[in-house]
MISEDREN-815618 format. One record per residue (C-alpha): residue in one letter; chain; z, y negated, x negated. Coordinates in steps of 0.25 Angstrom, whole numbers. Each point is the difference from the previous one (the first is absolute). Layout:
% residues N
- A_A_Z_Y_X
...
//
This chain:
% residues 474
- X_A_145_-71_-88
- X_A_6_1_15
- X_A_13_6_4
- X_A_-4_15_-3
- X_A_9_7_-12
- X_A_-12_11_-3
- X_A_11_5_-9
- X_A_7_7_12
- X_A_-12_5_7
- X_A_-6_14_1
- X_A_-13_3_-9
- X_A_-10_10_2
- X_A_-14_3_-7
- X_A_-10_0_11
- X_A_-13_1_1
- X_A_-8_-3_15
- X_A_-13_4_-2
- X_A_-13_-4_8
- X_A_-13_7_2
- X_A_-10_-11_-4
- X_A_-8_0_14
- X_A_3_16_2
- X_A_-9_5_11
- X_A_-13_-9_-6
- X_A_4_6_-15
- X_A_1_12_8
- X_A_-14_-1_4
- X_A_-7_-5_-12
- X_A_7_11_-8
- X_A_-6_12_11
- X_A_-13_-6_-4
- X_A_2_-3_-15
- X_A_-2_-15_0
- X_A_13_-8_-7
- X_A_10_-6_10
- X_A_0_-13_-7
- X_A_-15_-4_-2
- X_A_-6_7_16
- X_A_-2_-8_11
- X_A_6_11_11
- X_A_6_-3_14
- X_A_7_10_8
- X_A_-5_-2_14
- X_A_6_4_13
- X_A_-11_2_10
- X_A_10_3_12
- X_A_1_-14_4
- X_A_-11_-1_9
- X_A_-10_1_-12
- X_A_2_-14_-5
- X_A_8_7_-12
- X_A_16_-2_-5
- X_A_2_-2_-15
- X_A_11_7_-3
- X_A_-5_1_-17
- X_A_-6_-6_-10
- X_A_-5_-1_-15
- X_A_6_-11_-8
- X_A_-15_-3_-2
- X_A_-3_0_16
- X_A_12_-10_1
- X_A_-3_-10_-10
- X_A_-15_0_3
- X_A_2_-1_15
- X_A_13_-6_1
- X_A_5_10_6
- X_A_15_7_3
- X_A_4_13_3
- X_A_-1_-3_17
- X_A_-11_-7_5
- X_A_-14_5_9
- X_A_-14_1_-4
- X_A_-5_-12_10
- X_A_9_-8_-10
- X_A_-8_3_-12
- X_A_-14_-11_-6
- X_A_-8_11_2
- X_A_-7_9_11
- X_A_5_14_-3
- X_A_-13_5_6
- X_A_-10_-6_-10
- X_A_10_-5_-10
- X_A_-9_-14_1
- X_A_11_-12_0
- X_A_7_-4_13
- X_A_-2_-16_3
- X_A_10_1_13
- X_A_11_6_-7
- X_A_1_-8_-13
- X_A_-3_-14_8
- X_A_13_6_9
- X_A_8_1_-13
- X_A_-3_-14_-7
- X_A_-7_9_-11
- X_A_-11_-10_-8
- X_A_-12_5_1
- X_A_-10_-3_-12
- X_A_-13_10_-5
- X_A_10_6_-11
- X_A_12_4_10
- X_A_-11_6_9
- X_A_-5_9_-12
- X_A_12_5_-5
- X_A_6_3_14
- X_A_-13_8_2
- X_A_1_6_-15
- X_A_13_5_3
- X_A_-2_3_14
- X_A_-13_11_-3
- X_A_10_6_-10
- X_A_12_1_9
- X_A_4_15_6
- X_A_7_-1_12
- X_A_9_15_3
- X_A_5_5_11
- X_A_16_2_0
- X_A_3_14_-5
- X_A_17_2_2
- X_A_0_15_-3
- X_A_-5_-5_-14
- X_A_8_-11_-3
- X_A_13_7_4
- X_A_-4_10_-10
- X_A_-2_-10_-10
- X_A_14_-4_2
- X_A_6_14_-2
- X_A_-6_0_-13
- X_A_3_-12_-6
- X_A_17_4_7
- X_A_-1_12_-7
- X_A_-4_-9_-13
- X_A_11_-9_3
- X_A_10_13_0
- X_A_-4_3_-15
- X_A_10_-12_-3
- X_A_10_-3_10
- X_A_4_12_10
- X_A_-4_-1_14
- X_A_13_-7_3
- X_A_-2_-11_-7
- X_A_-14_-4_5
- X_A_-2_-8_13
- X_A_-11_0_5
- X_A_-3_-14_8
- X_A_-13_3_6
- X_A_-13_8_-2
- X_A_-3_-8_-14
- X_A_12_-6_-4
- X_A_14_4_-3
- X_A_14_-2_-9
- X_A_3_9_-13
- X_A_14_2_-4
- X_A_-2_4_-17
- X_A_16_-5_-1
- X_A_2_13_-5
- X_A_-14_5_-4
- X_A_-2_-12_-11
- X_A_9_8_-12
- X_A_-6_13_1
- X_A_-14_-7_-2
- X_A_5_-10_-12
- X_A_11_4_-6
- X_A_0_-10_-9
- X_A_13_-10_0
- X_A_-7_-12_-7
- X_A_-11_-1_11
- X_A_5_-10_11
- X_A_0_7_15
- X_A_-11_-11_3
- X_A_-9_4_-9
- X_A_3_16_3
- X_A_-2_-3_17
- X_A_-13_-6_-4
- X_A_-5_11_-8
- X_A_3_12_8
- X_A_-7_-8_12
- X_A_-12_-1_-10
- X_A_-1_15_0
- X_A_3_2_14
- X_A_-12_-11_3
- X_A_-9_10_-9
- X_A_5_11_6
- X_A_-4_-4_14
- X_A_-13_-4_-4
- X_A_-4_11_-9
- X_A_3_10_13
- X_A_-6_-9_9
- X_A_-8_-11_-3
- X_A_8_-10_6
- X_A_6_-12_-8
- X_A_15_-4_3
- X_A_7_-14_-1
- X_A_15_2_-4
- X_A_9_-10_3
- X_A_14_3_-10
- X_A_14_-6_0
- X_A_13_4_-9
- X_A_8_-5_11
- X_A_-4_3_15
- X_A_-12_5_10
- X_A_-2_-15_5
- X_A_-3_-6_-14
- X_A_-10_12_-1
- X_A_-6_-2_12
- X_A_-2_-14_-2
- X_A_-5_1_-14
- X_A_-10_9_7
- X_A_-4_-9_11
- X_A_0_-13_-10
- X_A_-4_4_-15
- X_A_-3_14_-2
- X_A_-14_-1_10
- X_A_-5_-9_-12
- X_A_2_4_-13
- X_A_-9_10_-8
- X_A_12_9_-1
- X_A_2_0_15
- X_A_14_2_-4
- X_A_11_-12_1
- X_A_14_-2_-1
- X_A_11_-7_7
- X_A_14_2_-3
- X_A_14_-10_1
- X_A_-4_-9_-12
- X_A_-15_-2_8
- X_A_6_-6_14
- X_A_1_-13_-6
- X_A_-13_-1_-8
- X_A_-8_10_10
- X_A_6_1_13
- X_A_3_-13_2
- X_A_-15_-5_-3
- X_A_-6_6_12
- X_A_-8_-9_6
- X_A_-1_5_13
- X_A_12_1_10
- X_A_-9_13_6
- X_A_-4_6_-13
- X_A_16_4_-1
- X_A_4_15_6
- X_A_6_-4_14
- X_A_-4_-14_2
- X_A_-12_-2_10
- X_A_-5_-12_7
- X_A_10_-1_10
- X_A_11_1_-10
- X_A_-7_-10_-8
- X_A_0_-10_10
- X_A_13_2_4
- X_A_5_-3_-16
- X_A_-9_-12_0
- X_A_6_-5_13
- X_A_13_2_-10
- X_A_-6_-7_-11
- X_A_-1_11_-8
- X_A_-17_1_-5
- X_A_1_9_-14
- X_A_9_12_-5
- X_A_8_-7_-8
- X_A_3_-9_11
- X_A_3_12_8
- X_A_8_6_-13
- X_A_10_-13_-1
- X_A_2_-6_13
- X_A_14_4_8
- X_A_-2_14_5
- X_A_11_-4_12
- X_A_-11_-7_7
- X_A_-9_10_-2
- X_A_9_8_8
- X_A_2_-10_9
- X_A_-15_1_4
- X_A_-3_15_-4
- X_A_12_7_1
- X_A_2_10_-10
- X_A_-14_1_-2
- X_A_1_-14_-5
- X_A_8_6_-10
- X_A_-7_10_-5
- X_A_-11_-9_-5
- X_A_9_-9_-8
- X_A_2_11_-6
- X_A_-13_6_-1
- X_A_-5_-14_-6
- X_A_10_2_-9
- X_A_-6_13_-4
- X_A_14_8_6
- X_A_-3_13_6
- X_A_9_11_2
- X_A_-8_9_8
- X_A_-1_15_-7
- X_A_-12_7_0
- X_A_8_14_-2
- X_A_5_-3_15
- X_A_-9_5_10
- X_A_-4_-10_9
- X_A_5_3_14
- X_A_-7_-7_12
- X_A_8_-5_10
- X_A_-10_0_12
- X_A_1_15_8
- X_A_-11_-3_9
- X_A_-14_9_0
- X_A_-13_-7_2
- X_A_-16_-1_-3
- X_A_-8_-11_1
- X_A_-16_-2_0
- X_A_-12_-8_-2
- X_A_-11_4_11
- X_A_-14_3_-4
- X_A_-4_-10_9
- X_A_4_-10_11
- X_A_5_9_12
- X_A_-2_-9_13
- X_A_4_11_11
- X_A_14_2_3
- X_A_-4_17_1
- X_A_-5_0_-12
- X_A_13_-8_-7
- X_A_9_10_7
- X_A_-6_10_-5
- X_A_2_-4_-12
- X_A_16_-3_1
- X_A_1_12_6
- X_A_-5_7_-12
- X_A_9_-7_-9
- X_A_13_1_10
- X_A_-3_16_-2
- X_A_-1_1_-14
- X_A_12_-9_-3
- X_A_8_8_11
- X_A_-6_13_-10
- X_A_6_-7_-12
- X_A_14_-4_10
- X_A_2_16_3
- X_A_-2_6_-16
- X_A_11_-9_-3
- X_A_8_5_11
- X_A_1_-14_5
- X_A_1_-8_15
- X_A_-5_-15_3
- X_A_8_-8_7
- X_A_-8_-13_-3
- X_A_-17_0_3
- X_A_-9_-10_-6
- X_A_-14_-4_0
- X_A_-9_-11_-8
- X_A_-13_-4_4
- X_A_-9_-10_-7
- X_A_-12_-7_5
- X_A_-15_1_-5
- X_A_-1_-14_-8
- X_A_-9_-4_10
- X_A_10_-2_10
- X_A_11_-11_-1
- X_A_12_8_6
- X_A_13_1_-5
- X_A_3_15_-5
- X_A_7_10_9
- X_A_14_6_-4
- X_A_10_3_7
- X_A_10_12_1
- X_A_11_6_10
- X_A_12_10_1
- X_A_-2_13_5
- X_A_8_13_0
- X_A_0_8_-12
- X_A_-13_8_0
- X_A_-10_6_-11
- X_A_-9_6_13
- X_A_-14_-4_-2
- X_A_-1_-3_16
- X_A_11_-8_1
- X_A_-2_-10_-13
- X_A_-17_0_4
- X_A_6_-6_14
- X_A_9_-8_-6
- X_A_-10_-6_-10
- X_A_-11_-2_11
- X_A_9_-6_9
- X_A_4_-11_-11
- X_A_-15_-5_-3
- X_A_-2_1_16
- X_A_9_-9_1
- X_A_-4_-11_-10
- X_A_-16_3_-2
- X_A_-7_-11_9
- X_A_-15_4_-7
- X_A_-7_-3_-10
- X_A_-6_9_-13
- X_A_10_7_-7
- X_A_-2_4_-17
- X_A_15_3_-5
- X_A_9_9_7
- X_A_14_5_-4
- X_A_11_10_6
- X_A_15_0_-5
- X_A_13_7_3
- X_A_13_-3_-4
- X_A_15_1_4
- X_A_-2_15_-5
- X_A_11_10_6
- X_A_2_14_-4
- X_A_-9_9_9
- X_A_13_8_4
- X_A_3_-12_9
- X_A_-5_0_13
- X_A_1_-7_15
- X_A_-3_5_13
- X_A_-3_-8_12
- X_A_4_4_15
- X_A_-16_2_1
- X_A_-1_7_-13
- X_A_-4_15_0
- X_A_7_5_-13
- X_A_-6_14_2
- X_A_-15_-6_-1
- X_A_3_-11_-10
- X_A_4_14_-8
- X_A_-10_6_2
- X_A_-10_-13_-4
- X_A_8_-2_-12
- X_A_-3_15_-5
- X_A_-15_-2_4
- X_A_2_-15_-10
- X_A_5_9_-11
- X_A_-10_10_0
- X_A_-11_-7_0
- X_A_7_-7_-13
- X_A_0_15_-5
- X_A_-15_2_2
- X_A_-4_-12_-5
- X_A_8_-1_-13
- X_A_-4_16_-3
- X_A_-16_-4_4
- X_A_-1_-13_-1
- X_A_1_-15_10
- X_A_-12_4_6
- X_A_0_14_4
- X_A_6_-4_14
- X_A_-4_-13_4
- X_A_-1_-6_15
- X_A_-14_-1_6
- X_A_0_-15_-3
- X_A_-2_2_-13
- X_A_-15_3_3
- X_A_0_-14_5
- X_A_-9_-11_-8
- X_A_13_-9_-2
- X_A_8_10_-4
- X_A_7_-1_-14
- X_A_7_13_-1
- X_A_-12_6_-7
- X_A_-2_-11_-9
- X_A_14_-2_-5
- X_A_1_15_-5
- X_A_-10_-5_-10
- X_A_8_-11_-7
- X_A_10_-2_-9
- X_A_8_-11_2
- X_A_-11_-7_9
- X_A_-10_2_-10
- X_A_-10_12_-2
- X_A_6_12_-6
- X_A_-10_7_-7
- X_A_2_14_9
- X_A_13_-2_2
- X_A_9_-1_12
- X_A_6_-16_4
- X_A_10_1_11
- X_A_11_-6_-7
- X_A_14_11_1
- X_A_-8_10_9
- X_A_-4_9_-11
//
């Protein structure tokens, strides 16, 4: 083995556990098919009616090739009449013989293609949390995402074997056995587990590298693997933290597998990283200290949003408008935590139809959380950098946030009207969180390229089932 002295590290029992393609099992269980053998996408139809793929099936992914983020232009197939698409698989190097164009349009007739449904998938989530509290308490479960998150059963493994003979490998496995039948006796879906006696990295990994393909769906990685597991991954990217830009840099080092990584001299991986450099030393050597039982604090304290348009906007009007929109609900958000910004931001991406360089740009202001003020502030920055062309992704940010107490006056300021604009600010806040966002809107709201309307349907971008999806206004 490397330099590592397991003996002196900490050991944990973990358990990070993934819902195996969650909103597509979602779906399938809603319409009593199995999540393993349906072909089902989950389709966003927002974009312009081409459709997003923000789900699929196993099934649909290994008939169609398929990940969970792609468009429907890109599948062998014409959605419409599900008959076999020639343009797209000759773009895609596909070979195409009599037997491929049968089985895409087999599988294609058979596929069901659902409309996102966030309200539904969040409540999914609070059942299988609930599950998860039947053996660990709330504490010790970290949720990492919608589908996926880390277990802490440390504590929790004795009261559910107490037997002294049987190893704590062999007790982490069964327990996440039951917590895997649990979840899909509530609710239908199946879960991957990825386990480890030692350390939330080694479960992740054993997640993202073994578990996915056994018939157990359960795989364990603990100090005695790193040599025999960890440091057989083939892939540079296929190991948590390493993406292709990191990978280049390490080749440029001469460093092309995990072990390489795992044994060469961490000094000049500082040299080139600086402490994250570090850290993946470590990390190869399947060293992390990280405590699951520690919150995670973020370090950012800025407030933003950011969107995918419906279509390409080509006025400037019609972009305002839509910045402005945004600017008022983050100032919204700015105010309930009694907040200023100091510090205005803007993005603005390009339709991929045009060959411009995104827009981003931000500048210092005095501490505000008025509507007015931040909405000028934003409008002036994409003035100042927007030279035409059809706009599809828009995002506004705050940040160097203040306490709202802090205020500054200039000679051309009228501090009796900014008080009385500020009460009026607040009081709308009032309003809308007793009657909801849209119970006082601007005029503009009406207008065709308004989004204000829209957004209070989603959830997280996506369709919300009846519920409201202005993120931090409720």
């Amino acid at each position: 083995m490397g330099f590592i002295d397991y003996s002196r590290e900490p050991r944990s029992d973990i358990a990070f556990i993934d819902m195996k393609s969650f909103y597509a099992s979602v779906e399938c269980v809603e319409r009593h098919l199995n999540p393993l053998k349906a072909s089902l996408c989950v389709m966003s139809h927002s974009d312009n009616a081409k459709g997003l793929i923000l789900a699929s099936s196993p099934t649909f992914k290994e008939v169609f090739g398929k990940s969970n983020v792609g468009r429907a232009y890109d599948l062998p197939f014409h959605m419409e009449t599900r008959k076999f698409n020639y343009g797209n698989a000759r773009r895609q190097g596909l070979t195409i013989t009599p037997q491929f164009i049968e089985f895409i349009e087999y599988w294609a007739a058979r596929t069901i293609f659902a409309s996102p449904r966030m309200g539904l998938y969040i409540d999914v989530n609070l059942k299988i949390q609930k599950i998860l509290q039947n053996y660990a308490p709330e504490e010790e479960i970290y949720p990492y995402s919608i589908d996926e998150g880390f277990i802490d059963l440390t504590r929790s493994l004795a009261y559910f074997d107490q037997d002294p003979k049987i190893s704590r490998r062999i007790k982490l496995d069964e327990v996440s056995a039951r917590i895997q039948h649990d979840i899909q006796a509530e609710t239908g879906v199946y879960s991957t587990i990825g386990l480890s006696n030692a350390n939330p990295l080694l479960a992740k990994l054993a997640l993202d590298n073994e578990a996915k393909n056994t018939m157990s769906m359960r795989a364990n990685w603990s100090y005695e693997d790193v040599e025999s597991k960890v440091w057989a991954i083939q892939e540079m990217t296929d190991f948590w933290g390493i993406g292709s830009r990191t990978a280049k840099r390490l080749n440029r080092l001469g460093i092309y597998t995990i072990r390489a990584l795992a044994n060469c001299n961490p000094d000049m991986l500082k040299q080139e990283f600086g402490v994250i450099g570090v850290q993946l030393w470590f990390h190869a050597n399947g060293v992390d200290e990280s405590n699951v039982l520690e919150p995670y604090r973020p370090k950012a304290t800025g407030l933003g949003n950011s969107q995918v348009l419906p279509k390409d906007y080509h006025l400037q009007k019609d972009i305002e408008l839509v910045f402005s929109e945004m600017a008022e609900q983050v100032a919204i958000r700015l105010r309930k935590r009694h907040k200023k910004a100091t510090v205005v931001a803007i993005y603005a991406g390009f339709s991929r139809h045009v060959e411009q360089q995104s827009i981003a740009a931000q500048m210092k202001v005095d501490p505000t959380q008025s509507t007015r003020q931040l909405t000028a502030h934003v409008i002036e920055l994409f003035r100042k950098k927007y030279k035409g062309g059809a706009i599809r992704n828009i995002g506004v940010r705050y940040d160097g946030l203040v306490d709202e107490a802090y205020t500054v006056y200039s000679l051309f300021d009228d501090p009796v009207e900014e008080e009385k604009l500020e009460k009026m600010e607040h009081t709308v806040d009032d309003i809308r969180r007793k009657f909801g966002y849209l119970s006082i809107q601007s005029a503009t709201a009406l207008y065709e390229n308004s989004r204000v309307i829209a957004r209070s349907k989603l959830i997280g971008g996506h369709a919300a089932g009846g519920a409201g999806g202005l993120d931090g206004l409720a």
